[in-house]
C-alpha positions in Angstrom: 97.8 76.3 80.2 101.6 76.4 79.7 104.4 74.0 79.0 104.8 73.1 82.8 101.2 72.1 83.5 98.2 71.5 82.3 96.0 72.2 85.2 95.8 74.0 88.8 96.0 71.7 91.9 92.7 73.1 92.6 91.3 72.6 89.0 90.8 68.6 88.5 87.3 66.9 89.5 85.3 63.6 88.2 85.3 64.5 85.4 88.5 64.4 84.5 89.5 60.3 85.1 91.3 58.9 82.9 93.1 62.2 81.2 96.7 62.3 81.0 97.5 66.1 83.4 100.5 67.6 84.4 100.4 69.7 87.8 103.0 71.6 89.6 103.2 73.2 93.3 105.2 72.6 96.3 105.1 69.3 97.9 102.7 69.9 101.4 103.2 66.2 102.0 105.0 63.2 101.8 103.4 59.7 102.9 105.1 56.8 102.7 102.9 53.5 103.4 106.2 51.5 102.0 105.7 50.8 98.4 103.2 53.4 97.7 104.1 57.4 98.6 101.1 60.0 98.3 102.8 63.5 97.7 100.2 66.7 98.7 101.3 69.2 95.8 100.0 72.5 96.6 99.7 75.9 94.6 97.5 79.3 95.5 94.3 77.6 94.0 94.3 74.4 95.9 95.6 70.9 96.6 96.2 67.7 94.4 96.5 64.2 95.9 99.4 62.3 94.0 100.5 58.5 94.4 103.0 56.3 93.4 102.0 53.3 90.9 104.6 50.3 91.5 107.5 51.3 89.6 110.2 50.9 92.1 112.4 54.0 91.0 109.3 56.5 91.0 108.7 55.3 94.6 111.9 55.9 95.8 112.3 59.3 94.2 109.1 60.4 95.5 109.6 59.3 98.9 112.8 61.5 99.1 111.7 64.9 98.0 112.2 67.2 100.6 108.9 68.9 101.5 108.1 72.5 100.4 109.8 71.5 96.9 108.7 72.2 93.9 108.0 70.0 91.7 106.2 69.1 88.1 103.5 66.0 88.3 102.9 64.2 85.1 100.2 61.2 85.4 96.7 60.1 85.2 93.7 61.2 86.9 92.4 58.7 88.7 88.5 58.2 91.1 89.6 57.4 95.3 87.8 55.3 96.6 85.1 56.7 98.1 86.1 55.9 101.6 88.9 57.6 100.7 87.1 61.0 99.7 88.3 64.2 101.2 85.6 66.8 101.5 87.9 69.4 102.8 89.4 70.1 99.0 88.3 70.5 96.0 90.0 68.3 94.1 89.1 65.5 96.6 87.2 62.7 95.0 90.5 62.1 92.6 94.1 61.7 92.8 96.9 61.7 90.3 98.9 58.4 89.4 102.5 59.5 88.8 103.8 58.7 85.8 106.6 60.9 86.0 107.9 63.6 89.0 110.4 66.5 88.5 112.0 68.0 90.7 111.9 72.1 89.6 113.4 73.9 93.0 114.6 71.6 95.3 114.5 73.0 99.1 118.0 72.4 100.1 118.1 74.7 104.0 115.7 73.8 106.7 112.3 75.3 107.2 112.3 77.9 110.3 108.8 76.6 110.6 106.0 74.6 109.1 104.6 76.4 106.2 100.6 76.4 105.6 100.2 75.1 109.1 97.8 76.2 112.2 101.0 77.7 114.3 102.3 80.1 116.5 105.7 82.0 114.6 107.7 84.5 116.1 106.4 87.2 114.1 110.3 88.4 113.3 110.5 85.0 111.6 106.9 85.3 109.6 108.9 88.6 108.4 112.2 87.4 107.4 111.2 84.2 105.8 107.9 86.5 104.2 107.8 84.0 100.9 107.4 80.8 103.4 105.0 82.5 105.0 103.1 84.2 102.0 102.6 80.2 101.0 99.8 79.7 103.5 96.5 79.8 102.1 95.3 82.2 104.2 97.6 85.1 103.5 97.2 83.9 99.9 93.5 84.4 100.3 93.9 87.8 101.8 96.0 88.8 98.8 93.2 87.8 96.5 90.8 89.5 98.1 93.3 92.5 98.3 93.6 92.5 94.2 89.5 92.0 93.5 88.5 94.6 96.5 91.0 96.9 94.7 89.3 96.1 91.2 85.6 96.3 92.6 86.4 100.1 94.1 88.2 101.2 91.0 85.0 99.9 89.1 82.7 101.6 91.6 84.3 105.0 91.0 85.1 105.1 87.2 81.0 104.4 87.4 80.3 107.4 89.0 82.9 109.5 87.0 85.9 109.9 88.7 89.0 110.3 86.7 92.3 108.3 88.2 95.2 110.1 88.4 98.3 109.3 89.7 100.2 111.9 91.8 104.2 112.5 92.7 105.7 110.2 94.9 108.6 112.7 95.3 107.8 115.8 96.6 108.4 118.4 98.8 108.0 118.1 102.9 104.9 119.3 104.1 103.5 119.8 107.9 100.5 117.2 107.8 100.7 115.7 111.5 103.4 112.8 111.4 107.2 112.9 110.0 108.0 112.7 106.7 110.4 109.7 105.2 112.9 112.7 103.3 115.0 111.6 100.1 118.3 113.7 99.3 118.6 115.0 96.3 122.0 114.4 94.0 121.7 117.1 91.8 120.5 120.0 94.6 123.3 119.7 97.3 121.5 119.8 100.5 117.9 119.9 99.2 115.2 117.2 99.8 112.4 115.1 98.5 109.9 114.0 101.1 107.4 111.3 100.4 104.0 112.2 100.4 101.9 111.7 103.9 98.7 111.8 101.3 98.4 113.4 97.7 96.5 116.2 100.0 98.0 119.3 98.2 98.0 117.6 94.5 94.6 116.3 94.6 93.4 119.7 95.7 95.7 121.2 92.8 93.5 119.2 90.5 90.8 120.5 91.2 92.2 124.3 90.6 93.3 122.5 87.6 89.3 121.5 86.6 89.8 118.0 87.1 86.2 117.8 88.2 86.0 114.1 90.3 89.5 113.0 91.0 90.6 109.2 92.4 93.2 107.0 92.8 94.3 103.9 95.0 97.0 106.2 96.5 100.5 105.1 98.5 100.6 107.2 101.7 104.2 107.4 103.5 104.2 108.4 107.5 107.0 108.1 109.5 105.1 107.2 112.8 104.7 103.9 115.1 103.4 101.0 114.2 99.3 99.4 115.8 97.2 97.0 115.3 95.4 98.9 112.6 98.7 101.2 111.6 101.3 100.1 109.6 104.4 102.1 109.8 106.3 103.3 106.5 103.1 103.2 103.7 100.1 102.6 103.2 97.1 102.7 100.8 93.8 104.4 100.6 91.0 105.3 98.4 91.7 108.8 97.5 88.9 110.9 96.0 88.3 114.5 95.6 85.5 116.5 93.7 84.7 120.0 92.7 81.5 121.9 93.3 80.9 119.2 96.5 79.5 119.6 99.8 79.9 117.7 102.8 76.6 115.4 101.9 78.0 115.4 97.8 80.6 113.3 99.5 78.9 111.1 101.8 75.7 109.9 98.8 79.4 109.0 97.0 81.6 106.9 99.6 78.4 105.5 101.3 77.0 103.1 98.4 81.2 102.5 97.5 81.9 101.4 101.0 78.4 99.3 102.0 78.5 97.4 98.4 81.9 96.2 99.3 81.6 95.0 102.0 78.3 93.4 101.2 80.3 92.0 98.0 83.5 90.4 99.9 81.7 89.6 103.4 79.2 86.8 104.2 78.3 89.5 107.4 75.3 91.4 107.7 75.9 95.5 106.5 73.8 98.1 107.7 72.4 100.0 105.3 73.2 103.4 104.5 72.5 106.5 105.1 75.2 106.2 107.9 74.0 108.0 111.0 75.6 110.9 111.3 77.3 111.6 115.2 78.7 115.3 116.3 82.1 114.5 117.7 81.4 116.3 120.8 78.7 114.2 121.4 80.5 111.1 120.3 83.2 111.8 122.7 80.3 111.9 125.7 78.4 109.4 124.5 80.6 106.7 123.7 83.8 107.8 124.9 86.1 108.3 121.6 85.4 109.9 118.3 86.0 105.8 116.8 83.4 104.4 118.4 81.9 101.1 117.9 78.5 100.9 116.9 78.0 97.4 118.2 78.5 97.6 121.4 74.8 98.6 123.1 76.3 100.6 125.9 76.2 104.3 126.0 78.0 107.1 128.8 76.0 109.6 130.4 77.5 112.7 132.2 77.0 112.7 136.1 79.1 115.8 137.1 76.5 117.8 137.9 75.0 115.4 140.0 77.5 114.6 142.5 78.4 118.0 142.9 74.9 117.4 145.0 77.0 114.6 146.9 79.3 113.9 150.1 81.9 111.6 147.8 84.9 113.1 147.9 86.6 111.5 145.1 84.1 112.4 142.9 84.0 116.6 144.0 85.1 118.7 141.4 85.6 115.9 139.0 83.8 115.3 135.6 81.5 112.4 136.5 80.7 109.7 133.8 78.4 106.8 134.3 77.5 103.9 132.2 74.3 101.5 132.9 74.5 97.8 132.2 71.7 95.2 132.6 72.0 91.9 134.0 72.9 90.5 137.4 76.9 90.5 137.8 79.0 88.6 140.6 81.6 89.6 142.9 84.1 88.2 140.6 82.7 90.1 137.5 83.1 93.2 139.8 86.7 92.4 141.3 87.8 91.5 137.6 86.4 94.9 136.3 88.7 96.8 139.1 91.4 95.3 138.7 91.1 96.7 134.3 90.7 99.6 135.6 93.4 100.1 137.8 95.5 98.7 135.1 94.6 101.9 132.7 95.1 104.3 135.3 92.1 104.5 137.4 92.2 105.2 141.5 89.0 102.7 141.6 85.8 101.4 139.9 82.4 102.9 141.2 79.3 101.4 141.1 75.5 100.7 142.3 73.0 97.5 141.7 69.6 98.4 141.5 67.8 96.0 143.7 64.0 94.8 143.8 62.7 97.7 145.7 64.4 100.2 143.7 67.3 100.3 146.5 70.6 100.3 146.1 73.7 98.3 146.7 77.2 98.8 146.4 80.1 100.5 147.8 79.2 104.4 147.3 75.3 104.1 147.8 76.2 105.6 151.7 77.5 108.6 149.9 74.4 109.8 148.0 71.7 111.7 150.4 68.5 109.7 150.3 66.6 112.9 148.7 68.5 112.3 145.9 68.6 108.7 145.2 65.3 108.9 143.0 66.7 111.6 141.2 69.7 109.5 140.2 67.2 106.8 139.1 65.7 109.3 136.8 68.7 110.9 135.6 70.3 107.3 134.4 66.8 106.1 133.6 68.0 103.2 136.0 65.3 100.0 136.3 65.3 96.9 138.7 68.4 94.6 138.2 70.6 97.4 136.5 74.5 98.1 137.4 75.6 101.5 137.2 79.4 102.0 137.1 80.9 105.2 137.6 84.4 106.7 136.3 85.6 110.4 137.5 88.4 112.5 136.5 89.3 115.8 134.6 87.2 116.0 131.7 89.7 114.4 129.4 90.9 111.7 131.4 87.0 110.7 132.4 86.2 110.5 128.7 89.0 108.4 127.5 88.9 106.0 130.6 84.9 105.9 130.4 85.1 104.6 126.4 87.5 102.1 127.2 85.5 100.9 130.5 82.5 100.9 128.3 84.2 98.5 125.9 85.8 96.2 128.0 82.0 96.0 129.9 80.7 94.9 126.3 83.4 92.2 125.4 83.1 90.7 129.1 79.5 90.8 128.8 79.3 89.1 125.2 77.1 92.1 124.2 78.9 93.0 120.5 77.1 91.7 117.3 80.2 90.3 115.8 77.9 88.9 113.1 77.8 92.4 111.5 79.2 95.6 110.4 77.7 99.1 111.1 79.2 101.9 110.1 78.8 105.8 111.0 79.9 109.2 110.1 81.9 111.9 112.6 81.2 115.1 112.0 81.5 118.7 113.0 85.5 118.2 114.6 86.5 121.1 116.2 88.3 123.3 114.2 90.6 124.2 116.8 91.9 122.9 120.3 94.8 123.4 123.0 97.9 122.0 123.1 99.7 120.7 126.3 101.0 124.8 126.9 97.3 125.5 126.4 98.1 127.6 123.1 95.6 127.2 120.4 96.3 124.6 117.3 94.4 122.8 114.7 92.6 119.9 115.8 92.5 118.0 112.9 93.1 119.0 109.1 93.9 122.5 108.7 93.0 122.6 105.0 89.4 122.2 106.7 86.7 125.2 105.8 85.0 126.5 109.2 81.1 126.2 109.6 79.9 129.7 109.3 83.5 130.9 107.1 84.7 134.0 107.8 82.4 135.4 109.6 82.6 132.1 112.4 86.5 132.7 112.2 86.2 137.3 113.0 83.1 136.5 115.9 83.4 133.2 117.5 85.7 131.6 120.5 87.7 129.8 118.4 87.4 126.5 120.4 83.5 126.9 120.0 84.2 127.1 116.0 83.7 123.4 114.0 84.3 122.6 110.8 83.5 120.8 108.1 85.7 117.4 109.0 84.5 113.9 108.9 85.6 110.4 109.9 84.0 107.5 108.5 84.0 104.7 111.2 83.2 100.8 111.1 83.0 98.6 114.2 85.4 100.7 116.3 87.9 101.4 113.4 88.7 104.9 112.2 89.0 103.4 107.9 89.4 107.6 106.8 89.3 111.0 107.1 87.9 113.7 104.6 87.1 117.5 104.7 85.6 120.0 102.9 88.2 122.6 101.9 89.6 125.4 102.6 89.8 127.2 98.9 89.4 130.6 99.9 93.0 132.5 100.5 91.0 135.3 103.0 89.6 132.6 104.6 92.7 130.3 104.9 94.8 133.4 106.1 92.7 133.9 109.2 92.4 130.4 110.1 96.3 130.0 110.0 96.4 133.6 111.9 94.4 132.2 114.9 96.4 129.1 114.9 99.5 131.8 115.6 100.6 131.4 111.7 101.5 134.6 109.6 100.2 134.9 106.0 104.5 134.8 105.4 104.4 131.0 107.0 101.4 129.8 104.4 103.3 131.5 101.6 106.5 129.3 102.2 105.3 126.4 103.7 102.2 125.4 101.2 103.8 127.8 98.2 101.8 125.8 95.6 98.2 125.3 97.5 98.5 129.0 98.5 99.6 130.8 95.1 97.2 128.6 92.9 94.3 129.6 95.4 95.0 133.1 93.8 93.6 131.6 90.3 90.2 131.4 91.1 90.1 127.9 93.1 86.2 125.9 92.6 84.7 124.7 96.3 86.0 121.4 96.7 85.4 118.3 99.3 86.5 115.0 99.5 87.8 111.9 101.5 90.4 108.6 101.5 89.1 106.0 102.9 92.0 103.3 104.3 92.0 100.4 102.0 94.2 98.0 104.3 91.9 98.8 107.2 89.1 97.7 104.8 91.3 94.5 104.3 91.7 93.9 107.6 87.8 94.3 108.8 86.9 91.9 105.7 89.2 89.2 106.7 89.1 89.6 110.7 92.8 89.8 110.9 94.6 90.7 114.0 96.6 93.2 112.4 97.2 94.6 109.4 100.5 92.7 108.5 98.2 90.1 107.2 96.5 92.1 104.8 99.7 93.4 103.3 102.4 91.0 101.0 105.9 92.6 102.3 105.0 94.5 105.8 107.4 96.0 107.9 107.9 94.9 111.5 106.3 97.4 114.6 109.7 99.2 114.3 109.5 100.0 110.9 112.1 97.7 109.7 112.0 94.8 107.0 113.4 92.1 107.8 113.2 90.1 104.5 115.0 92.9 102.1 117.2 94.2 105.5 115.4 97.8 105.3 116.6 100.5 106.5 120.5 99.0 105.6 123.4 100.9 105.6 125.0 102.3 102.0 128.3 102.8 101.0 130.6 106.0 101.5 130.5 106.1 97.3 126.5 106.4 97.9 126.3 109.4 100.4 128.4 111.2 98.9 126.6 111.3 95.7 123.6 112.8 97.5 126.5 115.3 99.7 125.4 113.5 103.2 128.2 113.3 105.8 126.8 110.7 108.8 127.8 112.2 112.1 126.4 109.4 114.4 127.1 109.0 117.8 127.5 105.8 119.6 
């Protein structure tokens, strides 16, 4: 293998007793029964059992190593008693008898915390102390799976013709929807590199180009907060464009791409594609958010029209939103779903039992005329021993509070397959929407081709005009974003003009998209899916630090390497900066 070793810790099995091996790792353990010390040596393929034979010396040695060392093994394999077996590794049935131990790094500070241990770590030490912590074999596992999920989709994709390309890292700053990370130039005095949010202008430049199906595992750089699912500074994604494509050309590609990978690298049950595909506007009344989570039974029906019908005066004039549950609930379930509720904003939690004669029970059934009590049964389809609960606000407000009452109703109820993935497409975004001084702005990508073109853009209310945007969703998690594209200049001028741009502000602001649209630009579609999202979903991690080997911390700063660190005077003035910071 090399001149160190001749095997893995993970690698030795019955069949080797008797051979002469040389293993190296870090010591796990140390366990000394006086006279005879078993050393755990550990490396990212497994664990080897090592003891002591009766030489005095080697004992001693051994039994002084300070743990997370590394060290070189040289002995013979040896069967354990079989009492002695450990089914929990794979090297279990045999141990090595030292013949010889080397010390090759010798830990010489103390450990902030037990490495490769079942613990809970102050997540700035996990950061600062990142190559302790990468030593655990489950953030060695992720990274495994990281390198052969990134092998399987760049297989998948040379297979169906896509050409990789890589694309600038320095670039210019572009409007895109979160800050750029800017870079000063030395030989340009007061000019500026930005890192690229997404290759979004060069991928679309190669397909001007004729690069027919571009692709590449792409490094995205936003300067925005950190979540769960978000981590700040970069990230990476599955970046794919094509030429001559449709919105449907792109969904029979990423579809088999997304469901064979997660059917390759999960033991959990994948349903099959076609996706279903969901209008947002009905996503956002149905389930409450345009990431919804196909697991989760429950569904929101509007009720505004309703209670207009009704004497309940916190629900007048309000968009009314309902969701219907089955099951008999206690007063505790009821008391513990108020008090959510009031802690995400709400003035209260309505609701109504359905009881065996069709009656009702619950603390606004006095408020609903009797005429209309069968109608409400109808409306919300509601049968014998369901709850309905009831959320009211302006429109907005009602549909983000509804999808998160909806959720926490599923998790409290134990009513989400977690035994599963199911996937679905979001389509028909709006192409436009108001901002908080109710002036009209894009709603999602503005390279985006309206439904309908030109003519949609001259005729229609712009907020009634959709376009050809998509989100690809698993379990609740948005993993990308795509679009059919804007390639038309006519086309692109209007939409900017409605979104109070002048053809004078494309020109300078997307000079390169803009001027090569001039040269005869092919239709062109296409999408990124997030590949640590995809991580994190296949390996159930509680955020996505755990799928990546040198994260930064939620405020964007890494601890290990001391990022962002201050530079010397000799530094900025190379690149013509002057600080002028205020305390």
């Amino acid at each position: 293998m090399t001149s160190f070793r001749t095997h893995t810790c993970g690698e030795l099995t019955i069949n080797d007793v008797d051979k002469e091996v040389k293993i190296c790792g870090f010591v796990e353990t140390i366990r000394d029964l006086g006279g005879l010390v078993f050393l755990d040596i550990r490396d990212m393929y497994g664990i080897t059992q090592a003891v002591t034979s009766g030489k005095e010396d080697i004992v001693d040695f051994s039994s002084r190593i300070p743990i997370e060392s590394s060290v070189c093994v040289e002995g013979i394999v040896r069967k354990r008693d079989p009492e002695t077996y450990n089914a929990n590794i794979s090297t279990g049935e045999v141990e090595v008898v030292i013949k010889n131990v080397t010390v090759l790094g010798k830990r010489t500070k103390m450990l902030p915390f037990e490495v490769n241990k079942e613990q809970e770590v102050r997540e700035d030490l996990r950061l600062k102390y990142r190559f302790l912590d990468l030593r655990s074999s489950k953030l060695q596992q992720n990274l495994i799976l990281r390198a052969k999920v990134l092998q399987f989709l760049r297989s998948q994709m040379v297979e169906q013709g896509f050409l990789e390309v890589q694309t600038p890292i320095l670039t210019s700053s572009s409007p895109e929807g979160a800050r750029d990370y800017l870079v000063p130039s030395r030989l340009h005095p007061g000019k500026f590199y930005a890192l690229p949010q997404a290759p979004q202008q060069f991928k679309q430049l190669l397909m001007v180009s004729g690069i027919d199906k571009y692709f590449q595992i792409a490094p995205c750089f936003r300067d925005e907060d950190a979540r769960a699912d978000r981590a700040p500074g970069e990230f990476y994604q599955l970046d794919m464009e094509m030429a001559y494509a449709s919105q449907e050309d792109v969904f029979s590609v990423i579809e088999p791409v997304v469901y064979n990978t997660f059917s390759k690298f999960s033991d959990k049950k994948v349903a099959e594609y076609p996706f279903p595909r969901i209008p947002y506007r009905e996503s956002m009344l149905k389930y409450g958010t345009d990431k919804p989570d196909l697991r989760n039974p429950l569904f929101i029906i509007d009720l505004s029209d309703f209670f207009k019908k009704c004497t309940f005066k916190p629900f007048i004039d309000r968009t009314v939103r309902a969701i219907k549950v089955k099951g008999h609930m206690s007063k505790g379930f009821h008391e513990k779903m108020l008090s959510f509720a009031t802690s995400i904003g709400m003035g209260g939690l309505g609701y109504l039992e359905v009881q065996e004669d069709m009656s009702y029970k619950g603390p606004i059934d006095k408020f609903i005329p009797d005429d209309l009590k069968k109608e409400l049964l109808n409306l919300a389809e509601l049968e014998q021993g369901d709850t309905i609960f009831f959320i009211a606000d302006n429109e907005k407000r009602a549909t983000e509070l509804a999808g998160q009452i909806r959720t926490e109703l599923a998790k409290r109820l134990d009513l989400i397959d977690e035994s599963m993935y199911k996937f679905c497409w979001i389509v028909d975004f709006p192409m436009y929407e108001l901002d908080d001084q109710d002036n009209l702005t894009f709603c999602h990508n503005p390279f985006s081709m309206p439904q309908g073109g030109l003519d949609a853009l001259n005729a229609k209310n712009p907020l009634d005009i959709v376009a050809y945007q998509y989100d690809i969703v698993c379990n609740g998690i948005e993993l990308s974003s795509g679009a059919v594209r804007n390639h038309d200049p006519e086309i692109m001028i209007k939409a900017f003009e409605i979104a109070g741009y002048a053809k004078e502000d494309i020109e300078k602001r997307f000079s390169a998209l803009f001027n090569a649209f001039q040269f005869g630009a092919p239709p062109h579609a296409g999408i990124a899916p997030g590949l640590d999202r995809m991580l994190m979903l296949l390996t159930e991690s509680d955020t996505i630090r755990d799928v990546i080997a040198f994260p930064m911390n939620s405020k964007a700063e890494d601890l290990l390497m001391g990022a962002p660190g201050e530079v010397t005077r000799e530094q900025l003035r190379d690149v013509h900066i002057k600080l002028d910071i205020k305390e």
